[in-house]
ZAVOLO-771165 format. One record per residue: x, y, z of N, C-alpha, C, O in turn; residue number from 1. Coordinates in steps of 0.001 Angstrom, whole numbers, always signed. Last residue first. Example, Ala and Ser with C-alpha at 12.3 -4.5 7.8 and 13.67 -1.06 7.14 Angstrom:
2
NODE     n_X     n_Y     n_Z    ca_X    ca_Y    ca_Z     c_X     c_Y     c_Z     o_X     o_Y     o_Z num
NODE  +12850   -2250   +7080  +13670   -1060   +7140  +12900     +30   +7870  +13409   +1138   +8039   2
NODE  +13190   -5690   +7800  +12300   -4500   +7800  +13200   -3300   +7800  +14236   -3319   +8465   1
//
This chain:
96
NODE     n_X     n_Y     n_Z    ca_X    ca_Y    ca_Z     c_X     c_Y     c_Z     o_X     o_Y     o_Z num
NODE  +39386   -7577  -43462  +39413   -6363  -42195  +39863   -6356  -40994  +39750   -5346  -40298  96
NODE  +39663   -9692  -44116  +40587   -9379  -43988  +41118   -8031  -43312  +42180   -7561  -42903  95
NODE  +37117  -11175  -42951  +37591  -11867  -42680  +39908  -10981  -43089  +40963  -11415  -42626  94
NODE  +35245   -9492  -44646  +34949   -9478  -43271  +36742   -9815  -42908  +37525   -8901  -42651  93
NODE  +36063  -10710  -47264  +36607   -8911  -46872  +35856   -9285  -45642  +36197  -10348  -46161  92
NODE  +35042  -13022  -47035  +36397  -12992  -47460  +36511  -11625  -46789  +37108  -11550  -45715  91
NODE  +32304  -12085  -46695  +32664  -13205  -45427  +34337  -12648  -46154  +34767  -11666  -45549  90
NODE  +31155  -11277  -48957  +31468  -10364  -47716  +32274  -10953  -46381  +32697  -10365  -45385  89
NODE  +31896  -13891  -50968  +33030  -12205  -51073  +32812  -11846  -49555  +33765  -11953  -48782  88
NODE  +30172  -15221  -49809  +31618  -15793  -49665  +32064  -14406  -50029  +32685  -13811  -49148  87
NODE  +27621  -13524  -50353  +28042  -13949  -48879  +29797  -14361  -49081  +30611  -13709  -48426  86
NODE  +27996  -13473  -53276  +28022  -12449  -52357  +28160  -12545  -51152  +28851  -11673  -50625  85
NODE  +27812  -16323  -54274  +29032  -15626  -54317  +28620  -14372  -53304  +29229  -14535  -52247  84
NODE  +24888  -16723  -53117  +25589  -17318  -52247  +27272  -16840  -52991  +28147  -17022  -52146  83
NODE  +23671  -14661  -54618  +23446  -14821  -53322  +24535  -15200  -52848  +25264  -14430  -52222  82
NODE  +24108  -16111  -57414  +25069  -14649  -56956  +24171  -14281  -55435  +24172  -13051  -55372  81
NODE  +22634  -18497  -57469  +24121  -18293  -56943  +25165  -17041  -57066  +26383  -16947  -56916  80
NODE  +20205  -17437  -56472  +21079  -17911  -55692  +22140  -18351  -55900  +22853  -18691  -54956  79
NODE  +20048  -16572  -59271  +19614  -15620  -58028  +20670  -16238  -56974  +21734  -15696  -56676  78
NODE  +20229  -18796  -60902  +21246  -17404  -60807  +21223  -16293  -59909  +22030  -15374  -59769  77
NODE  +17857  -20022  -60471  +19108  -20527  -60139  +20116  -19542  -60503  +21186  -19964  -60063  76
NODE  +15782  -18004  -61522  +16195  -18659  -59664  +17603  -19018  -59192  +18275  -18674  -58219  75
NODE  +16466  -17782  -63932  +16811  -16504  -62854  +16751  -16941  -61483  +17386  -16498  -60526  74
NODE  +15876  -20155  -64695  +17347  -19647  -64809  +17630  -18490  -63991  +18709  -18220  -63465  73
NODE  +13172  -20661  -64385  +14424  -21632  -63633  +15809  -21050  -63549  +16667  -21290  -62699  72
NODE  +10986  -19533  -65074  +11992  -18624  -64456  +13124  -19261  -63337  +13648  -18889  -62287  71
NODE  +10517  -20162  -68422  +10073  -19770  -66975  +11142  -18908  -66293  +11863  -17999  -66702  70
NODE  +12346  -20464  -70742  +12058  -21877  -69396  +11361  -21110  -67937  +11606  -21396  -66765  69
NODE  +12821  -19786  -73073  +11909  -19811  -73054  +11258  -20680  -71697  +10194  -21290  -71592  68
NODE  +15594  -18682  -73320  +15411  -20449  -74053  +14083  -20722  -73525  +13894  -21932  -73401  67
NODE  +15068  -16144  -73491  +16031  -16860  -74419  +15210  -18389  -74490  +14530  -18947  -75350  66
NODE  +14384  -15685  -71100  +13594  -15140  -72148  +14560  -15919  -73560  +14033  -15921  -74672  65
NODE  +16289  -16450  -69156  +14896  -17445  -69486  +14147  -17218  -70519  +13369  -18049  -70988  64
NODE  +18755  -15140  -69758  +18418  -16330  -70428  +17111  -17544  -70388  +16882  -18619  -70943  63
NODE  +17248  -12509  -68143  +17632  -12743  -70092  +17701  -14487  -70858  +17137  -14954  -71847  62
NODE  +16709  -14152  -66016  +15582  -13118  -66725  +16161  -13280  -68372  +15724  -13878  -69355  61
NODE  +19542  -14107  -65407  +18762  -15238  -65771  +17640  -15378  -65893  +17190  -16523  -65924  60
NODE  +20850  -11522  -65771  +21199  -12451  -66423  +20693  -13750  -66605  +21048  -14504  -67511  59
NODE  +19497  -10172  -63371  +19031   -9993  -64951  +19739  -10921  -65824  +19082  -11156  -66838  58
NODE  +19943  -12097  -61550  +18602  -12128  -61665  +18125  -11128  -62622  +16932  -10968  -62879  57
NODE  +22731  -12037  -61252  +21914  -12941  -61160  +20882  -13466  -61704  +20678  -14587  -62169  56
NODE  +22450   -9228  -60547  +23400   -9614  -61391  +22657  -10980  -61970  +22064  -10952  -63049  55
NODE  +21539   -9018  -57486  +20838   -8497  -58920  +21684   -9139  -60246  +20849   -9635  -61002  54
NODE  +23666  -11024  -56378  +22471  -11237  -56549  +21439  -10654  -57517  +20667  -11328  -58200  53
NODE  +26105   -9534  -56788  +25919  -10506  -57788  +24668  -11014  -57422  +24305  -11716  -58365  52
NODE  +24680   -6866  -55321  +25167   -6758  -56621  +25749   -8315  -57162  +25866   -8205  -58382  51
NODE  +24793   -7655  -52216  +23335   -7521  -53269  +23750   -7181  -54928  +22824   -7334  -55724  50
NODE  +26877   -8118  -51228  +25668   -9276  -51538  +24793   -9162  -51995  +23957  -10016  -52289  49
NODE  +28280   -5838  -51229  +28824   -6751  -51875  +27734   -8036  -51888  +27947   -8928  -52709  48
NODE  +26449   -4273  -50410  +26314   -4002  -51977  +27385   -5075  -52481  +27538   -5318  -53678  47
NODE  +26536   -4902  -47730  +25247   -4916  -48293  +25487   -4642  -49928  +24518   -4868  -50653  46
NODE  +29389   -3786  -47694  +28684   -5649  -47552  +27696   -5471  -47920  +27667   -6079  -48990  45
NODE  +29006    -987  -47573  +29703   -2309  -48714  +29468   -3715  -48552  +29400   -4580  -49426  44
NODE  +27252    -401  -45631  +26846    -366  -47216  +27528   -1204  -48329  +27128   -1780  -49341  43
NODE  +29252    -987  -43649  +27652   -1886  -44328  +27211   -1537  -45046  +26419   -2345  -45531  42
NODE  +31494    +514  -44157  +31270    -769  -44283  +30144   -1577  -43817  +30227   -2793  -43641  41
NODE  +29863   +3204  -43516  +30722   +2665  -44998  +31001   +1182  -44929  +30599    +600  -45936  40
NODE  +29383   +2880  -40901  +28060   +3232  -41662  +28711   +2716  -43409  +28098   +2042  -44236  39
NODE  +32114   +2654  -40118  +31029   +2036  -39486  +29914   +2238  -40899  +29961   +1430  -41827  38
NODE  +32488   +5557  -40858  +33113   +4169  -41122  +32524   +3171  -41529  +32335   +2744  -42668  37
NODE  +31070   +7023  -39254  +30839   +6982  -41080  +31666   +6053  -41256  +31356   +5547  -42335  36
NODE  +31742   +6522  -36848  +30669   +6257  -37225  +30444   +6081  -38515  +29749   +5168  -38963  35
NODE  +35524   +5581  -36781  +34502   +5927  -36340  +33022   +6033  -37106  +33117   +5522  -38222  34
NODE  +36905   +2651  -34962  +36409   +3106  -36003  +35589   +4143  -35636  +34941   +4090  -34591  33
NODE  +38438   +2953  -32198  +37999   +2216  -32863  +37446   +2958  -34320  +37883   +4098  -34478  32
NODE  +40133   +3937  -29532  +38922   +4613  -30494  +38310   +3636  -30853  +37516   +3173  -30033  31
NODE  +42018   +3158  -27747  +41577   +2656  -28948  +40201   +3353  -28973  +39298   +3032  -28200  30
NODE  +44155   +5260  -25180  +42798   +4328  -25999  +42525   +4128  -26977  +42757   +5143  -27633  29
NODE  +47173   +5008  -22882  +46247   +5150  -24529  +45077   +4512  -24391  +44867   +3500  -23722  28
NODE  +48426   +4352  -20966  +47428   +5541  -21201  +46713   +5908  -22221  +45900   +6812  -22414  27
NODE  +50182   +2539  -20772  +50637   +3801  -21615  +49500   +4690  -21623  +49568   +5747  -22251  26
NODE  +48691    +576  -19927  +49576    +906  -19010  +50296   +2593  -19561  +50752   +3490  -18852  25
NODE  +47184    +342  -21891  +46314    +304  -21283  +47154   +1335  -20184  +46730   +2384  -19698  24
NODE  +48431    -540  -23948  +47834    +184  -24039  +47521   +1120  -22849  +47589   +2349  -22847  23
NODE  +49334   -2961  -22704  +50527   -2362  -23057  +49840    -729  -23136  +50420    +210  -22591  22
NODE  +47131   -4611  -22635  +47617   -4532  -21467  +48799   -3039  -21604  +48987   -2254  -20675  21
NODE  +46594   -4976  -25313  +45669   -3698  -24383  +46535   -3910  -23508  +47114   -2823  -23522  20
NODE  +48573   -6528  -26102  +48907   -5138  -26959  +47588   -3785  -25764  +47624   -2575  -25544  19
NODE  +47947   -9023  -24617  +49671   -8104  -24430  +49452   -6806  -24843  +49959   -5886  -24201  18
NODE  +45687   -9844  -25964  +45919   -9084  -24178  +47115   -8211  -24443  +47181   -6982  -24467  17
NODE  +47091  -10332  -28658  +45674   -9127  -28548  +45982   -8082  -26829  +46230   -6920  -26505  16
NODE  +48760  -12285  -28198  +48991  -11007  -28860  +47790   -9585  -28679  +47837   -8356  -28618  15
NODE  +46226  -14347  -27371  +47565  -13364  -26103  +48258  -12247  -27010  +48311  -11154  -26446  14
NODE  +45383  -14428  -29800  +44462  -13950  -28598  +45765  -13170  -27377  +46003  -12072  -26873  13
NODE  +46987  -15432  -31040  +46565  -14382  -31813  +46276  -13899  -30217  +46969  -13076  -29618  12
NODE  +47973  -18061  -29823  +49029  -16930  -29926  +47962  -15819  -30441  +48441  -14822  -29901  11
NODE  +46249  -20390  -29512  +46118  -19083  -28768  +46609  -17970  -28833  +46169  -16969  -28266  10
NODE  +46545  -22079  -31463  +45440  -21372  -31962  +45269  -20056  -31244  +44678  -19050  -31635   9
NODE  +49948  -22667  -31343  +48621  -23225  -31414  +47975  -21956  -31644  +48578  -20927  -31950   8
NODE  +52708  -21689  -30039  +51876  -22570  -29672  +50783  -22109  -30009  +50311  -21205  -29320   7
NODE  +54083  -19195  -29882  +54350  -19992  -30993  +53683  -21469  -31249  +53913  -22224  -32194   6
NODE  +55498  -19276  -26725  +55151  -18331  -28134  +54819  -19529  -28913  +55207  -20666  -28644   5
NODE  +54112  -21565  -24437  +55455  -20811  -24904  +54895  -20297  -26345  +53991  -20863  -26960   4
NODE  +52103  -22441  -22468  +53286  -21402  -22242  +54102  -21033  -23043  +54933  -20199  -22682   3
NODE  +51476  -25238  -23202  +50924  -24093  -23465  +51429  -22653  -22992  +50760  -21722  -23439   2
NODE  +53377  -28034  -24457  +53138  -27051  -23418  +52325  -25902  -23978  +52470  -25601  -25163   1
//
């Protein structure tokens, strides 16, 4: 059945209605964040995907100058502190 607590993927969502409905009837409003907030968490996602990407790309600058290979090592360290920086901002998206 879909009527009862404790069923499936919907409980978050009806927890959500219930809490504006409740809001709503009490006269309250949700603000929400405000602007420097807002403005503070995109600087942190933007510095959580751009700091293992630079990271990346002096550590594989150093080891191309090392083993003398062009610039295979800073590519391939580019993208994978690219792609750790998306999974961190996605994780902290995801606990905000």
């Amino acid at each position: 059945m879909t009527g009862r607590s404790g069923d499936g993927p919907d409980e978050p969502l009806a927890t959500a209605a219930r809490r504006a409905r409740e809001r709503e009837a009490a006269g309250q409003r949700d603000p929400g964040p405000s602007l420097a907030r807002q403005f503070g968490q995109i600087g942190m996602l933007g510095w959580m995907i751009a700091g293992p990407a630079l990271l990346g790309v002096v550590a594989g600058r150093w080891l191309d100058n090392r083993l003398g290979s062009g610039i295979t090592m800073a590519a391939a360290l580019t993208m994978l502190g690219a792609a750790l920086g998306l999974w961190l901002a996605l994780r902290w998206m995801h606990e905000q």
